[in-house]
N, C-alpha and C positions, 0 to 999 in steps of 0.2 A: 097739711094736706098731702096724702100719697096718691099718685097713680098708679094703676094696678090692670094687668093684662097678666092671662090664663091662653095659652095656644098650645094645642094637641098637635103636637111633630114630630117626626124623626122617634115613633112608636114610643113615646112619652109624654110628658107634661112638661111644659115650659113655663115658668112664670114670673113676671117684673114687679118688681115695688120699686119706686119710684120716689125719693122724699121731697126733692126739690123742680117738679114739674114746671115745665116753661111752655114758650108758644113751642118748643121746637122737636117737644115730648113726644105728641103724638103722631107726628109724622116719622120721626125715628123709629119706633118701635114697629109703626105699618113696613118700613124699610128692612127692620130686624127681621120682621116677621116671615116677610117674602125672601130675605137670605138664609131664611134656615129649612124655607122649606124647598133653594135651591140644592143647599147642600142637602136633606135629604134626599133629593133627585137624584142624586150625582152621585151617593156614599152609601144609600142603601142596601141589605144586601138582600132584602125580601123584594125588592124590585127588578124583574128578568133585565128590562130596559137600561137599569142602572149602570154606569161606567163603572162601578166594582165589579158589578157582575157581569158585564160582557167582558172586560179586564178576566176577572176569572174563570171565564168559558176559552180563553182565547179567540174573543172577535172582534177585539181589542188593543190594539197595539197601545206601550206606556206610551211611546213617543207621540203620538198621535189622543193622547185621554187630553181634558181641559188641566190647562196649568193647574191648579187648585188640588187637584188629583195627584200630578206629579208630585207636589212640594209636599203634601201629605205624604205620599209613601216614602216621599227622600228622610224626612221627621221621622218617620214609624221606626224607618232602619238603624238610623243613628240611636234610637230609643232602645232597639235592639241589641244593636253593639254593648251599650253603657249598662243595660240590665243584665248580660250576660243571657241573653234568647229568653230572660223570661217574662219579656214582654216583645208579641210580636205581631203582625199585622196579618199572618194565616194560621191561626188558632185551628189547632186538627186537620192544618193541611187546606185549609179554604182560606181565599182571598177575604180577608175583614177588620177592616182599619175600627169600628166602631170603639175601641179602649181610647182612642185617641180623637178621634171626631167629636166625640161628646162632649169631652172639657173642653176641645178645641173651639165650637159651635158657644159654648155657654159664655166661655171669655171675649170673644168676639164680640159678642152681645153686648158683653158690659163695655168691652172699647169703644163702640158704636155710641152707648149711650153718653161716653163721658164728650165724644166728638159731637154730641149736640147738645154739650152744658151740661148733662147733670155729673155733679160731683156727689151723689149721696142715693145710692142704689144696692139693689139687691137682683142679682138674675139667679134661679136656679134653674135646672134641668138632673132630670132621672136623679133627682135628688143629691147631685153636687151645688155645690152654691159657689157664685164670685161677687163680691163687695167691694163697694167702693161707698170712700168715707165710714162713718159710723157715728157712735158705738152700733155695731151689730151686734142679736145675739143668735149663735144658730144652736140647735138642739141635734144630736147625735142619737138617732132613732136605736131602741134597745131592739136588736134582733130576736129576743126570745122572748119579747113582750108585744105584741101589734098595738099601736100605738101611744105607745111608753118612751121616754126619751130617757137615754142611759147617762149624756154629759152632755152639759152644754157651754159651746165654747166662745167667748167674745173680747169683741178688738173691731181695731178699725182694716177697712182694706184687706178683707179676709177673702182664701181661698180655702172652700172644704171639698175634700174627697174622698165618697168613701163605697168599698167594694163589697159586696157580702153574699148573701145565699137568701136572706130572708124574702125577697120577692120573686126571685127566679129560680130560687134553688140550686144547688151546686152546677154553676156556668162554666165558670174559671178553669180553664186545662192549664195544667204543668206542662207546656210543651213539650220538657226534659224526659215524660211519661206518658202523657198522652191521657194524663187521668185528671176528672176534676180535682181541685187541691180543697183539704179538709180540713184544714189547723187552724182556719181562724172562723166563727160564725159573723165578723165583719173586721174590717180595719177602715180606719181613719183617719186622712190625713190631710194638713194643717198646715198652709203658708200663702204666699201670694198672689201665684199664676197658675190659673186652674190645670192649663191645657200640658203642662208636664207631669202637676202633680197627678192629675187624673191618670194617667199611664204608669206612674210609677205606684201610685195605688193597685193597680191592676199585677204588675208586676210582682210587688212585694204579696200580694195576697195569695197569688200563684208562686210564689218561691216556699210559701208555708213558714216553719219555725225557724230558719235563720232570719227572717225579713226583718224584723223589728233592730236586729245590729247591723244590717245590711243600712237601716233606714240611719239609726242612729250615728254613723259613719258618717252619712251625708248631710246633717244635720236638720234632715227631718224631724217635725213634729208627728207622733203618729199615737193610734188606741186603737189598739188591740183586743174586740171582745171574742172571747175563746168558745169554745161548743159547749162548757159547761158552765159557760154564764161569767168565768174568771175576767177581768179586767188587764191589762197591762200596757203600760205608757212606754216611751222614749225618755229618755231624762230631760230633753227640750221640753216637754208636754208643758210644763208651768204648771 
């Protein structure tokens, strides 16, 4: 028996699978449900109201935003430091943490669900996933195929992340340039805790062709699909 919840938030789709549902299942997820749609209260930047974006209007002091705000941008910057600016919380010069709220939000989720028993779950959002227990298996959507999967990756306790152009089309600024980054048509990346790896996907996608040794350095699992369809792994990939 799985439980399964579908909630439209934070200008995406969020959704739970569930393998080992308890009494304590569905009230957790009503709980999840209502903290994701504080964070995106809080984090939005399509919301004038928002604590981003009176933060980025200046009508806002940091000192004075909700803790959860603060601890996020303190995160964002240390992110920055470690990527070398190629990951950062004002892409083009605007206040906007979302590279990092998003993994952040979806691991939460699954922390949330393991704090009321389940050991064997699935949360995705904007198509990262965080797993707990398993085997899982997740599919690595082909960018140049709509609704084709390029690899598919499994294991227990898995975190996927991955960055691309296929539904938004080139997002991604090189901050270094100020120009979206065109060297990869997706990248994908493969370890435990969604809410870092989620930013450094981000980062590495905007850093363009050195990312994959930048990644592999750190002992990243990553995949690489290129604009002309070409493949390329980390030697972690397995």
């Amino acid at each position: 028996m799985t439980a399964d919840h579908v909630e439209h938030v934070m200008g995406t789709v969020f959704s739970f699978a569930v393998r080992d549902p308890g009494p304590e299942t569905g009230p957790a997820v009503r709980r999840i449900v209502e903290r994701l749609h504080r964070i995106d209260a809080l984090f939005s930047t399509y919301r004038p109201e928002s604590e981003i974006s009176r933060l980025d209007r200046g009508e806002l002091a940091l000192a004075e935003a909700d803790p959860e705000v603060r601890r996020v941008l303190e995160r964002c910057a240390e992110l920055t430091a470690e990527t070398g600016g190629y990951f950062t919380a004002r892409p083009g010069g605007r206040l906007d943490p979302s590279g990092y709220v998003k993994g952040w939000a979806v691991e939460e989720a699954s922390r949330a669900l393991r704090a009321s028993g389940s050991a064997h779950h699935c949360v995705s959002g904007g198509g990262d996933v965080q797993t707990a227990g398993g085997p899982w298996r997740i599919g690595i959507a082909d960018p140049h195929r709509e609704g084709a999967v390029a690899r598919v990756v499994t294991g227990h306790d898995l975190a996927v992340a991955t960055s691309g152009t296929a539904e938004r089309g080139p997002h991604i600024i090189d901050p270094h340039t100020g120009l979206p980054s065109a060297s990869f048509a997706s990248l994908t990346l493969v370890g435990r805790g969604l809410t870092r790896l989620d930013a450094l996907a981000t980062a590495a996608f905007a850093m363009g062709a050195p990312a994959l040794r930048w990644l592999a350095a750190k002992g990243v699992r990553a995949l690489a699909i290129h604009p002309d369809g070409r493949q390329e792994t980390t030697g972690s990939w397995g």
